[in-house]
DRENPAKE-982846 format. One record per residue (C-alpha): residue number from 1; residue in three letters; z, x, y. Coordinates in steps of 0.1 Angstrom, whole numbers. Example, Ala and Ser with C-alpha at 12.3 -4.5 7.8 and 13.67 -1.06 7.14 Angstrom:
// residues 2
- 1 | ALA | 78 | 123 | -45
- 2 | SER | 71 | 137 | -11
// end
This chain:
// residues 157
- 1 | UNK | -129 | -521 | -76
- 2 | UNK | -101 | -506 | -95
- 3 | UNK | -107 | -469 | -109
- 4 | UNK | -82 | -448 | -135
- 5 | UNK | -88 | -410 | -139
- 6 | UNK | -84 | -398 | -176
- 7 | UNK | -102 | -367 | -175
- 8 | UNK | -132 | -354 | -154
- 9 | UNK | -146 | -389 | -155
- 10 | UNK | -137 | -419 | -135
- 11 | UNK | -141 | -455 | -152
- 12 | UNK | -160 | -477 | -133
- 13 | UNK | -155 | -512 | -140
- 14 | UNK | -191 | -526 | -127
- 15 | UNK | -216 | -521 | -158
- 16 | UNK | -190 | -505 | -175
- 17 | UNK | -202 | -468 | -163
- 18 | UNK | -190 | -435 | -154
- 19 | UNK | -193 | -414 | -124
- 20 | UNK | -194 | -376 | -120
- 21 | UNK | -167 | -370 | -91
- 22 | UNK | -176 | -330 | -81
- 23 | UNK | -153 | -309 | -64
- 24 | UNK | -155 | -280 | -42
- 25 | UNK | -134 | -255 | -26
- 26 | UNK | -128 | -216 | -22
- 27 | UNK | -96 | -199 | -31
- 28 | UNK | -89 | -168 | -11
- 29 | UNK | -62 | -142 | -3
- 30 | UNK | -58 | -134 | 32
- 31 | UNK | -74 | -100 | 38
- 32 | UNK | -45 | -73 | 50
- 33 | UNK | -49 | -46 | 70
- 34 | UNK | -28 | -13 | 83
- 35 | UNK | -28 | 4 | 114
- 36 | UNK | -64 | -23 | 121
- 37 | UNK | -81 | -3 | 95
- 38 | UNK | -77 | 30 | 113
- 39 | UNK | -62 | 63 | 94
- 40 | UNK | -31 | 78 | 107
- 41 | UNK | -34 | 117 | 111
- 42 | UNK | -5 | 135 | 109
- 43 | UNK | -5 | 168 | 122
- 44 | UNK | 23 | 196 | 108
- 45 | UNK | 11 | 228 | 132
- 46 | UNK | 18 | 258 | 121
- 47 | UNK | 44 | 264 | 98
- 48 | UNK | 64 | 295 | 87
- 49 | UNK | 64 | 295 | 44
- 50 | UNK | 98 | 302 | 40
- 51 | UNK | 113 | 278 | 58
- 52 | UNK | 95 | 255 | 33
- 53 | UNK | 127 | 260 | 11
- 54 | UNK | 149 | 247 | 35
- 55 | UNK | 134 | 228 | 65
- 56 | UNK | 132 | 189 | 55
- 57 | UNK | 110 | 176 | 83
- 58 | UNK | 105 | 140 | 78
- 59 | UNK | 80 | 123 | 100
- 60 | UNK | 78 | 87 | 103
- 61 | UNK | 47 | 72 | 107
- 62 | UNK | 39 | 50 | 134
- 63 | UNK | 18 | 19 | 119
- 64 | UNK | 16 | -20 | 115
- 65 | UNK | 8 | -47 | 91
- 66 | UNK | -15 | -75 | 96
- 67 | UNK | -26 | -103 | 79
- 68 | UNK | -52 | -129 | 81
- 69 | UNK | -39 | -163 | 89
- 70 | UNK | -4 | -154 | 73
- 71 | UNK | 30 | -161 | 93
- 72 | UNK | 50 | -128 | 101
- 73 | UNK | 80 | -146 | 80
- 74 | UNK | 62 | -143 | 45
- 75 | UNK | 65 | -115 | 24
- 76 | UNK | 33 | -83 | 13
- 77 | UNK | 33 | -55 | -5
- 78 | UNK | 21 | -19 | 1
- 79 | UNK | 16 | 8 | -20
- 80 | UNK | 12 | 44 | -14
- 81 | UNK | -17 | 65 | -37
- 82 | UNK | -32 | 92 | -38
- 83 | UNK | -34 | 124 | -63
- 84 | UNK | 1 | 136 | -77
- 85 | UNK | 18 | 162 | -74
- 86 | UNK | 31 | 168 | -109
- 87 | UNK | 61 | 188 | -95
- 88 | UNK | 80 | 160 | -78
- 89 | UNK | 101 | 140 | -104
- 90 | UNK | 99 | 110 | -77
- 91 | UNK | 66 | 104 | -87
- 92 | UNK | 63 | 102 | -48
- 93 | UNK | 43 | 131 | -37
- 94 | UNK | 8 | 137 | -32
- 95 | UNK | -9 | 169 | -35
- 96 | UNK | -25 | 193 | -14
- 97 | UNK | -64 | 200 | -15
- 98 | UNK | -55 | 237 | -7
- 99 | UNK | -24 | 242 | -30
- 100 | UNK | -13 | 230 | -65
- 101 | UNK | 27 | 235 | -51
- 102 | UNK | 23 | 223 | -19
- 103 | UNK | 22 | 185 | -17
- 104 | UNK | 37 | 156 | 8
- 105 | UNK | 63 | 133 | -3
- 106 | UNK | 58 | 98 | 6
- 107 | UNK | 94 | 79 | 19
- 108 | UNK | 98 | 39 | 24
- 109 | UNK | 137 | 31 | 39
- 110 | UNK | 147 | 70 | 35
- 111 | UNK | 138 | 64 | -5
- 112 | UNK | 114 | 84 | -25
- 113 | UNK | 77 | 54 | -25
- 114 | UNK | 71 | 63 | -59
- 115 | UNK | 27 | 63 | -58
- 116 | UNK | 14 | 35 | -76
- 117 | UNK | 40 | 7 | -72
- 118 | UNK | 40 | -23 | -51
- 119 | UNK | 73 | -30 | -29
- 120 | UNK | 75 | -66 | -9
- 121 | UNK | 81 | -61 | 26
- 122 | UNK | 85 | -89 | 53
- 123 | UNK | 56 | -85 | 79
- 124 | UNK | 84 | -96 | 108
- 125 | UNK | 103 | -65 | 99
- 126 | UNK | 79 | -37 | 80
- 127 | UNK | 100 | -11 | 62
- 128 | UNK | 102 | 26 | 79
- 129 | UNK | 71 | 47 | 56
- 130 | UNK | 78 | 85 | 63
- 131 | UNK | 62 | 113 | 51
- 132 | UNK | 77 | 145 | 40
- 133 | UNK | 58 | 183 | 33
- 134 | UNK | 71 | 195 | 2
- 135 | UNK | 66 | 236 | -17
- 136 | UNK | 75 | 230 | -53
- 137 | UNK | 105 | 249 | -61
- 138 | UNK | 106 | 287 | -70
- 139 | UNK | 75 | 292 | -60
- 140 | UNK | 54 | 310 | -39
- 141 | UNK | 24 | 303 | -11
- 142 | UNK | 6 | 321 | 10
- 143 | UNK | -11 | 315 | 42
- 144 | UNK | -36 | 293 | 45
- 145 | UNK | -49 | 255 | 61
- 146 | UNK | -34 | 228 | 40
- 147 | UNK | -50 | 189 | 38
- 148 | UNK | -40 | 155 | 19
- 149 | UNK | -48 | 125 | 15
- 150 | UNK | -26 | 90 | 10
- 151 | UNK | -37 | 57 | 10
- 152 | UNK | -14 | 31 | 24
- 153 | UNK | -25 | -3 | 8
- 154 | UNK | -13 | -39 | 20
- 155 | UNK | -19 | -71 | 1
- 156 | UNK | -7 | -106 | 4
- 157 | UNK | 17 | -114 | -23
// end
């Protein structure tokens, strides 16, 4: 029996008929995760205001990448959210819940992550994702708790 495929039909030569071929599959994208789904708290201490304006503390943040059934050679992306800080012409700084001038720049390779946009990063050698506290300039704050919150994303490219 000889059959051609020209469309979604294949000819059948006995009685001159067609037959329905169905096909089935799922697509997926591997499911990503950071740190195994666990947050990362960072925890500044106590911290004198005015050394706010001078004092650039960067902490690097101790995580990891992984990806379902993807080899450590290919490539992800991250992406760092959370609320803005409209201070920060980096577009890279969230907010504090406490303080509308008090917010926490987000770093990937010692440059500014700008919040919303994707970078590729090799899982065999995830970039360095730092995090910085930041007082908008010429401003004042006063004593009090401060809190954020950034979201650190991963997703198979």
């Amino acid at each position: 029996m000889i059959l051609g495929c020209y469309s979604n039909k294949v000819f059948c030569n006995i009685d001159h008929g067609y037959l329905d071929i169905n096909i089935h599959g799922e697509l997926y994208a591997p499911i990503c995760k950071i740190n195994n789904g666990a947050d990362i708290d960072i925890d500044y201490g106590s911290i004198k205001i005015d050394s706010l304006d001078n004092e650039q503390v960067i902490i690097p943040l101790d995580y990891n990448i992984q990806c379902e059934g993807v080899s450590t050679n290919n490539s992800v992306s991250i992406t760092a959210s959370g609320d803005a800080a409209g201070f920060d012409a980096d577009k890279a700084t969230v907010k504090t819940n406490e303080f509308a001038n008090l917010g926490v720049k987000v770093y990937i390779d010692n440059k500014p992550m700008v919040l919303g946009n994707k970078y590729s990063v090799k899982l065999s050698t995830p970039p360095v994702v730092a995090v910085q506290l930041l007082k908008q300039k010429n401003t004042s704050i006063t004593s009090g708790d401060f809190s954020t919150k950034i979201v650190l994303t991963a997703a198979y490219n």
